[in-house]
ZADO-979485 format. One line per 4 residues: their letters; for each residue x, y, z of N, C-alpha, C, O. Coordinates in steps of 0.2 Angstrom, whole numbers. Layout:
// residues N
a> X,Y,Z,X,Y,Z,X,Y,Z,X,Y,Z; ...;
This chain:
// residues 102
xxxx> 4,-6,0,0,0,0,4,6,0,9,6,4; 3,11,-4,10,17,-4,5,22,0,-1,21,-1; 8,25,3,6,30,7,11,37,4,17,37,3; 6,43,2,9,47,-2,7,54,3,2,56,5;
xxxx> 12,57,6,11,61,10,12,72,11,18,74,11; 8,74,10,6,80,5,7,84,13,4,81,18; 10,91,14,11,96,20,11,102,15,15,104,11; 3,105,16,3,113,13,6,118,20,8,116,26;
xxxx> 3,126,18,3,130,22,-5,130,22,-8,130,16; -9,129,28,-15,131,28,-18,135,24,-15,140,23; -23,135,22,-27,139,17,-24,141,10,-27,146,7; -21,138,8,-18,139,2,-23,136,-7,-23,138,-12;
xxxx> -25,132,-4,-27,128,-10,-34,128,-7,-35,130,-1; -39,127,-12,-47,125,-10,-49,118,-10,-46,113,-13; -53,117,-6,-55,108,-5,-56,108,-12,-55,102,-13; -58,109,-16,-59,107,-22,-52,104,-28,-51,100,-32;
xxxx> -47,110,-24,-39,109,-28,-37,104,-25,-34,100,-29; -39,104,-16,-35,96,-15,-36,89,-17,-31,85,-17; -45,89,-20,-45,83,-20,-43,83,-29,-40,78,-30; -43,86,-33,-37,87,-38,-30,84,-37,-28,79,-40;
xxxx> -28,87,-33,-21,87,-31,-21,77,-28,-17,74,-31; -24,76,-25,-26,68,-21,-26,65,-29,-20,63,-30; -32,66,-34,-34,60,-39,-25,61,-42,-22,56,-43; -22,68,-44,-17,68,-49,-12,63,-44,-9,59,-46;
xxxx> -12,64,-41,-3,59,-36,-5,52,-37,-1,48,-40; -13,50,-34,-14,43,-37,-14,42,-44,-13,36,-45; -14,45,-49,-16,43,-55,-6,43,-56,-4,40,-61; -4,46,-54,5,46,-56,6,39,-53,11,36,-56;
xxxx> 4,36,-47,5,30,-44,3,25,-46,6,20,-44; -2,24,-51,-5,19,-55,-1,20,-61,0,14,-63; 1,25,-64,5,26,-70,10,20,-68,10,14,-71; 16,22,-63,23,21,-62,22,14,-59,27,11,-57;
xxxx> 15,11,-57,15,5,-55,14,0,-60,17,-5,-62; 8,4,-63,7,-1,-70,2,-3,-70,0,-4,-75; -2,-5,-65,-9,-9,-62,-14,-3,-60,-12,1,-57; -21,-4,-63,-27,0,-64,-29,-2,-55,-32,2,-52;
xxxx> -26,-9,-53,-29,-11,-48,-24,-6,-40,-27,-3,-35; -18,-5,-41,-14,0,-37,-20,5,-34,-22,6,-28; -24,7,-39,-28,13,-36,-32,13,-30,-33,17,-26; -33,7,-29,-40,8,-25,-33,7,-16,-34,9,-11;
xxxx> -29,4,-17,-26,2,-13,-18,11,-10,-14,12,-6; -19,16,-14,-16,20,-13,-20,26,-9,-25,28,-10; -16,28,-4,-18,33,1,-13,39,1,-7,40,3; -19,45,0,-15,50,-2,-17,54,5,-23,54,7;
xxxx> -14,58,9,-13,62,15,-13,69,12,-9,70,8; -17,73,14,-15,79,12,-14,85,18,-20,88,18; -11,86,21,-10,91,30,-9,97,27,-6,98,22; -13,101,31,-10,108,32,-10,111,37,-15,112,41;
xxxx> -4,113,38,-1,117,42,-3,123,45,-5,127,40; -3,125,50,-4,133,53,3,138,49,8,135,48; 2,144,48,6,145,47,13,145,50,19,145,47; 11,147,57,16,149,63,21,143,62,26,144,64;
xxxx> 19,138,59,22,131,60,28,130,55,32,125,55; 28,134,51,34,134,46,38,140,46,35,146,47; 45,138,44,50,143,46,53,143,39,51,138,36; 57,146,36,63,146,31,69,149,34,69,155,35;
xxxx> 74,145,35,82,149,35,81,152,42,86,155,44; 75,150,49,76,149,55,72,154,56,72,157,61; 67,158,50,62,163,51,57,161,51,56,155,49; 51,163,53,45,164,53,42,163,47,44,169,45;
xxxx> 40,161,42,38,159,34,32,166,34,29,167,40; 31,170,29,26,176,30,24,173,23,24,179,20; 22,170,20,22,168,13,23,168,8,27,164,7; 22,172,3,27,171,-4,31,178,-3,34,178,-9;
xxxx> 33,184,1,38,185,2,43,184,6,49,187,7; 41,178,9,48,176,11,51,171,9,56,169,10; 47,169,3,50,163,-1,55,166,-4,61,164,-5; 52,174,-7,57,176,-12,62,180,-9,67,181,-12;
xxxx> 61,183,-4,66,182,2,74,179,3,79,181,3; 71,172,3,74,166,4,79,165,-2,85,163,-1; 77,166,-7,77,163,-13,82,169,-13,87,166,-12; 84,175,-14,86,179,-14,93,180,-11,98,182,-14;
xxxx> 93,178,-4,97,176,-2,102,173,-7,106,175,-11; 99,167,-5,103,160,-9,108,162,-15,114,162,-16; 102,164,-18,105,167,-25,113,173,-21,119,173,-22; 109,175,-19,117,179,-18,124,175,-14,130,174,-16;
xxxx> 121,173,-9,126,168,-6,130,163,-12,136,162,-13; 124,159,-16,128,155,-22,135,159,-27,141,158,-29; 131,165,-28,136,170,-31,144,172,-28,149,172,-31; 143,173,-21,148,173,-18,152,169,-17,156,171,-13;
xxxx> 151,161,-19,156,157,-18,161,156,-23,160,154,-29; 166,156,-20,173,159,-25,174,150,-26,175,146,-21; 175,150,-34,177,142,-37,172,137,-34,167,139,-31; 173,129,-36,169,125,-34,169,121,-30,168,115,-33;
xxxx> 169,120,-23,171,117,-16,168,112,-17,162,112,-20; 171,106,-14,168,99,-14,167,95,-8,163,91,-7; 172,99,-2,170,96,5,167,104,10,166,110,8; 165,100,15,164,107,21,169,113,22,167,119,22;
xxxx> 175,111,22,178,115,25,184,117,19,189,120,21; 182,115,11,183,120,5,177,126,4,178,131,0; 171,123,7,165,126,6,168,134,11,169,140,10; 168,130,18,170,137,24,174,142,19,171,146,16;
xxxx> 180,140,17,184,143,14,184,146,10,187,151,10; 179,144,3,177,147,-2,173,154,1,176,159,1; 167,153,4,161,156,6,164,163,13,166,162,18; 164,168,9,167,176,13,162,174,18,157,172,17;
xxxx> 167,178,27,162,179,32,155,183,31,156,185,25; 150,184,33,145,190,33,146,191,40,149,189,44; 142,197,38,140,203,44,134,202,49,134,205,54; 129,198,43,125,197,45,122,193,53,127,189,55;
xx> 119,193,58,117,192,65,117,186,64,115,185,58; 118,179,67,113,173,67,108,173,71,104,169,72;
């Protein structure tokens, strides 16, 4: 039995999007299994969370600007890594202190 397990931020989608979202994951399960009969035996889970309950990068998640935010970040951080580092401590090396708080 596959158990397919689905974590929104609350209120994001409509009951009507979810159960969308439910048929399309079973329907990718019976694809990739091969058998019409997998369906009746797949359980799709779908949670939502409060929002309080999600964090990015150790913040409070505020929703799509803090993704882009986030994202933003990264982007810059990627940028500032000098050459291509393959362990942790080529990674420390490469990657300039910041200024920034933890």
């Amino acid at each position: 039995m596959p158990f397919v397990n689905i974590k929104l931020v609350d209120g994001v989608f409509t009951s009507t999007q979810k159960h969308a979202l439910a048929k399309a994951i079973t329907d990718v399960m019976v694809k990739f299994e091969g058998s019409e009969a997998f369906r009746s035996v797949t359980w799709v889970l779908i949670e939502e969370l409060h929002a309080d309950g999600w964090h990015i990068g150790g913040q409070p998640f505020a929703g799509p600007s803090s993704l882009m935010e986030t994202l933003g970040r990264s982007k810059a951080v990627y940028e500032m890594i000098d050459g291509n580092p393959t362990s942790r401590d080529e990674f420390a090396a490469a990657l300039p202190p910041t200024t920034e708080a933890s």
